[in-house]
C-alpha positions as CSV (number, residue, x, y, z in Angstrom):
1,X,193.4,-237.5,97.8
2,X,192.6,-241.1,96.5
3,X,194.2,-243.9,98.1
4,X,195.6,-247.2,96.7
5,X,195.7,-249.9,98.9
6,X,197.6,-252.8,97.5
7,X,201.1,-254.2,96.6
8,X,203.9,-254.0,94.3
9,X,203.3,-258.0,93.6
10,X,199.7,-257.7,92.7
11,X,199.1,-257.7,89.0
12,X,195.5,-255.7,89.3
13,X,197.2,-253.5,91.5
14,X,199.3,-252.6,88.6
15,X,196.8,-252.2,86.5
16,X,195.4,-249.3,88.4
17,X,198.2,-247.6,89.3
18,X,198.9,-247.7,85.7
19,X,195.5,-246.4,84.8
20,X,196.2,-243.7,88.0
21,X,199.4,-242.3,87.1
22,X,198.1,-242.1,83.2
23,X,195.6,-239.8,83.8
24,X,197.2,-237.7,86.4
25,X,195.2,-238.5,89.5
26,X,196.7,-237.4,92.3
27,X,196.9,-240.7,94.7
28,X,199.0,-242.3,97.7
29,X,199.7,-246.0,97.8
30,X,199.3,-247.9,101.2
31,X,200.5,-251.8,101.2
32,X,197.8,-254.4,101.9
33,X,199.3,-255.6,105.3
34,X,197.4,-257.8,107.4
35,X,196.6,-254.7,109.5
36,X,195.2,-253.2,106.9
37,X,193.0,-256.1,105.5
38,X,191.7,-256.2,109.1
39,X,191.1,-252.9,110.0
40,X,189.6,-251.5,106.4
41,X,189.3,-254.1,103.7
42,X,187.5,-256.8,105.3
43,X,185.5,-254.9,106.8
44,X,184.5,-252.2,104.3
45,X,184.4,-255.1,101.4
46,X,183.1,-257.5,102.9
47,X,186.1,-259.7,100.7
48,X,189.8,-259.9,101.3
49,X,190.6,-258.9,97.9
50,X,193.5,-256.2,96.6
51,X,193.4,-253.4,94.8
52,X,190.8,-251.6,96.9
53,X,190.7,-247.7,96.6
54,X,189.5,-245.2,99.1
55,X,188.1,-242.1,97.4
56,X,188.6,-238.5,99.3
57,X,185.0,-239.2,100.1
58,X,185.7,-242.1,102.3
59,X,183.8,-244.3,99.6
60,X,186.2,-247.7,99.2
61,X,185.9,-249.4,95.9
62,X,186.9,-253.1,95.1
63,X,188.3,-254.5,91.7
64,X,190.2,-252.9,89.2
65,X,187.5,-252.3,86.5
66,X,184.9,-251.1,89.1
67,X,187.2,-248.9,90.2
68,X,188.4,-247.7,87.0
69,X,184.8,-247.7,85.8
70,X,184.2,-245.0,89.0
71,X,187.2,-243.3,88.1
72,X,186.4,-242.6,84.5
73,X,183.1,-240.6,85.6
74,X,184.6,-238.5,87.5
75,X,187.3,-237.7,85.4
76,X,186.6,-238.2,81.7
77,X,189.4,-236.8,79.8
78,X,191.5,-237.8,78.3
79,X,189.2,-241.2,77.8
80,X,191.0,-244.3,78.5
81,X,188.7,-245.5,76.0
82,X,187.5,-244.4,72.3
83,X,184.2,-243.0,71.7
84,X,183.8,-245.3,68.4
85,X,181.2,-247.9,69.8
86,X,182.8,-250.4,67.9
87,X,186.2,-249.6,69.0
88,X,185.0,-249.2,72.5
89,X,183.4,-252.9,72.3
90,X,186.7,-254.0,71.5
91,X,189.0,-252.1,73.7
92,X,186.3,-253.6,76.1
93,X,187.0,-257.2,74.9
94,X,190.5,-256.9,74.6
95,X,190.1,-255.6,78.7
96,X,188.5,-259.1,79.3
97,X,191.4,-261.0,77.4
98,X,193.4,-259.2,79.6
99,X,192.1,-259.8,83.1
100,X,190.6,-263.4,82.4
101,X,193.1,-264.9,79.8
102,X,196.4,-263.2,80.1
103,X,196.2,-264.4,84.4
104,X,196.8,-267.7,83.4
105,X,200.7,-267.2,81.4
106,X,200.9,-264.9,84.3
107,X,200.5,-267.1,87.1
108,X,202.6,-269.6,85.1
109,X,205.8,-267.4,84.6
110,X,205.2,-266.6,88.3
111,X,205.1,-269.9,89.8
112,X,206.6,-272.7,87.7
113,X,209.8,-271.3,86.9
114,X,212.0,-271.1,90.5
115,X,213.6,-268.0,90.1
116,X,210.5,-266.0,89.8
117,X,208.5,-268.3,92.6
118,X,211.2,-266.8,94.7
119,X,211.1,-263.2,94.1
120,X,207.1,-263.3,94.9
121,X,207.6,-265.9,97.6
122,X,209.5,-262.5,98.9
123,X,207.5,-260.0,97.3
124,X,204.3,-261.9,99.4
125,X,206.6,-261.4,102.7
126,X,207.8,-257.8,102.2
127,X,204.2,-256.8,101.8
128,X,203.0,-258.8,104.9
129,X,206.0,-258.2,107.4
130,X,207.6,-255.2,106.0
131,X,210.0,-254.4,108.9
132,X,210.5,-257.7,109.6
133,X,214.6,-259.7,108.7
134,X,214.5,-261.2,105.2
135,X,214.4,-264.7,106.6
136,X,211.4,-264.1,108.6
137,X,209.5,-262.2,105.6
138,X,210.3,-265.2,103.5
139,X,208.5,-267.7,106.3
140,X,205.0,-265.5,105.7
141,X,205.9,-265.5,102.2
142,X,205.8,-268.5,101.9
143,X,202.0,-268.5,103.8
144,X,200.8,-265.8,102.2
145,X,201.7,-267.0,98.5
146,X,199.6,-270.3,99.2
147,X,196.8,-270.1,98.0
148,X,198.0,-268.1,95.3
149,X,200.7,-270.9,94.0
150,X,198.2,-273.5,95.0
151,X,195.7,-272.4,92.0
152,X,197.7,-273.5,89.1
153,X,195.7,-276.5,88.4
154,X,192.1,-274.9,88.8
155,X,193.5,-272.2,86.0
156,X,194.9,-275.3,83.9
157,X,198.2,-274.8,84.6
158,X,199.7,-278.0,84.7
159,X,203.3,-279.8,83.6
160,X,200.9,-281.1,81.2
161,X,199.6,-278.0,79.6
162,X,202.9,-275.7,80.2
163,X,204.1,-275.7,76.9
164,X,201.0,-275.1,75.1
165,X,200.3,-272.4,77.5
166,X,203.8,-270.8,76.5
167,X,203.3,-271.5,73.1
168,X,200.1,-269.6,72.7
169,X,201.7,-266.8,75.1
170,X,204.7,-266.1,72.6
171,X,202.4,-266.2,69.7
172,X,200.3,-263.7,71.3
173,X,203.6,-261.7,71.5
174,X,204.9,-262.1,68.3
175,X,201.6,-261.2,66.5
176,X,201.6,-257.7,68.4
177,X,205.1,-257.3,67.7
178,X,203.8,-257.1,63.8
179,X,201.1,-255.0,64.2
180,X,203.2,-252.4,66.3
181,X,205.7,-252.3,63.7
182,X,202.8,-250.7,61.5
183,X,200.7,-249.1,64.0
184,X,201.1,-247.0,67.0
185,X,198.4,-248.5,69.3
186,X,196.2,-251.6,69.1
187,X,193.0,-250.0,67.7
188,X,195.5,-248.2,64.6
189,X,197.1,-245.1,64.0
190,X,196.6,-241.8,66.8
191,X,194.5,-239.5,64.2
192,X,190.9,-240.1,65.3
193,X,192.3,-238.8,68.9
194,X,193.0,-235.0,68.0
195,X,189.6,-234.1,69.0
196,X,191.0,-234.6,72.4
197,X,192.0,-232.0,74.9
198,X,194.9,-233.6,75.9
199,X,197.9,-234.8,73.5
200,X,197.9,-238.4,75.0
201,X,195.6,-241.0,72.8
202,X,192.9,-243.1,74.4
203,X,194.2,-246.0,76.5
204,X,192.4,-249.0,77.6
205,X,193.9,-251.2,79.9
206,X,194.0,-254.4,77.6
207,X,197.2,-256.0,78.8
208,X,197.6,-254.4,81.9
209,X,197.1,-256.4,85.2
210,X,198.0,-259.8,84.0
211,X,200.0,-258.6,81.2
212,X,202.3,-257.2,83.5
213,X,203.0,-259.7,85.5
214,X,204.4,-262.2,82.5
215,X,207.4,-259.9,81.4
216,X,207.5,-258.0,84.8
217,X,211.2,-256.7,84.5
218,X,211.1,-257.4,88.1
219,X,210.8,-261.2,87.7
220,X,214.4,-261.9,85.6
221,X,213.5,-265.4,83.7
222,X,210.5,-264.1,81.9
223,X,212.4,-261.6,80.7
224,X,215.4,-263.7,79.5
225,X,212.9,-266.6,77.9
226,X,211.2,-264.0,76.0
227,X,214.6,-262.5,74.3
228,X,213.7,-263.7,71.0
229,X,211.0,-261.6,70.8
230,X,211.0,-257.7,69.5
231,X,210.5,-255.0,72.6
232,X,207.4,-253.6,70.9
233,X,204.4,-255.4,72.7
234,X,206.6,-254.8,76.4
235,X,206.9,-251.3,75.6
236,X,203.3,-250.6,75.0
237,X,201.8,-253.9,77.4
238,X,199.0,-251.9,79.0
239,X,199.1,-248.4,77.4
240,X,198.0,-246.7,74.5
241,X,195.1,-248.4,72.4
């Protein structure tokens, strides 16, 4: 059985398990402790990165789109992607958006607004020291979630460029709230998937990852700041396309 070796704070890791559970892989998920990084990801990476997966085969993959990549091979249908080439360039583009644009809202919502620097401040410590008192997994928390908090300004996330940031975010929102109140998924309507085995329509992973982490239902003030907007784009944020 495939293994997942991550956490329920990481945004990539989400995007996997997403992908995982989609396609009916059977899987077990281990957290990332400091163990773990010592004793299998460092040293079968080389990096000290999350999500890693271990295949039954004992081969262990790094990155969420090398391992989905892997993953798609071996198990074709139903496609997480469509066979059109030019709908597969975009679902691919869209995938980049995703992972390189959408981490930078994310990582804003996560760590400039208090209430959400506290739950993953938590999240970080629960992973880390997971029988450990809650005071005591907030301490390695609040190490753990360093390096992570400390990257805002390398991502330009600044007091400076906040509200342009959230500006763009909620238009980015609001523009797929219109086009899911025509269509079903991103790339249209579900009738170029028939020729599939399965009844599901192709999914790539265009908002996963990052996109979760935004409007995590987990992380309350997102949530409430983002009331204005229609449910459509949360309800399909990483799924069909």
């Amino acid at each position: 059985m495939y293994q997942l070796i991550g956490a329920p704070v990481s945004l990539y890791t989400g995007k996997v398990r997403s992908y995982l559970q989609f396609k009916g892989i059977p899987f077990t998920e281990q957290l990332a402790t400091p163990q773990v990084y010592r004793d299998l990801i460092i040293p079968r990476t080389g990096v000290r990165y999350i999500p890693v997966l271990v295949t039954p085969q004992d081969q262990v993959l790094q990155d969420s789109t090398e391992i989905i990549d892997h993953l798609e091979q071996q198990f074709p249908e139903p496609a997480i992607y469509p066979t059109s080439p030019c709908q597969k360039l975009i679902a691919l583009l869209l995938e980049t958006y995703g992972d390189e644009w959408l981490v930078i809202p994310a990582m804003l919502y996560r760590w400039m607004i208090d209430e959400n620097r506290e739950f993953a401040i938590a999240e970080f410590g629960r992973v880390r020291l997971p029988e450990a008192s809650a005071g005591e997994q907030y301490q390695a928390g609040l190490e753990a979630s360093g390096p992570f908090a400390g990257a805002l300004p390398r991502l330009g996330v600044t007091p400076h460029s906040r509200a342009a940031l959230e500006q763009s975010y909620l238009a980015l929102l609001a523009e797929l709230d219109r086009h899911f109140a025509e269509h079903d998924f991103l790339l249209g309507g579900s009738h170029q998937h028939r020729r599939l085995r399965s009844d599901r329509p192709p999914v790539c992973p265009p908002l996963s990852g990052p996109g979760l982490g935004p409007a995590d239902a987990r992380e309350g003030a997102p949530g409430r700041s983002l009331g204005g907007t229609d449910d459509r784009s949360a309800r399909r944020r990483g799924f069909p396309a």
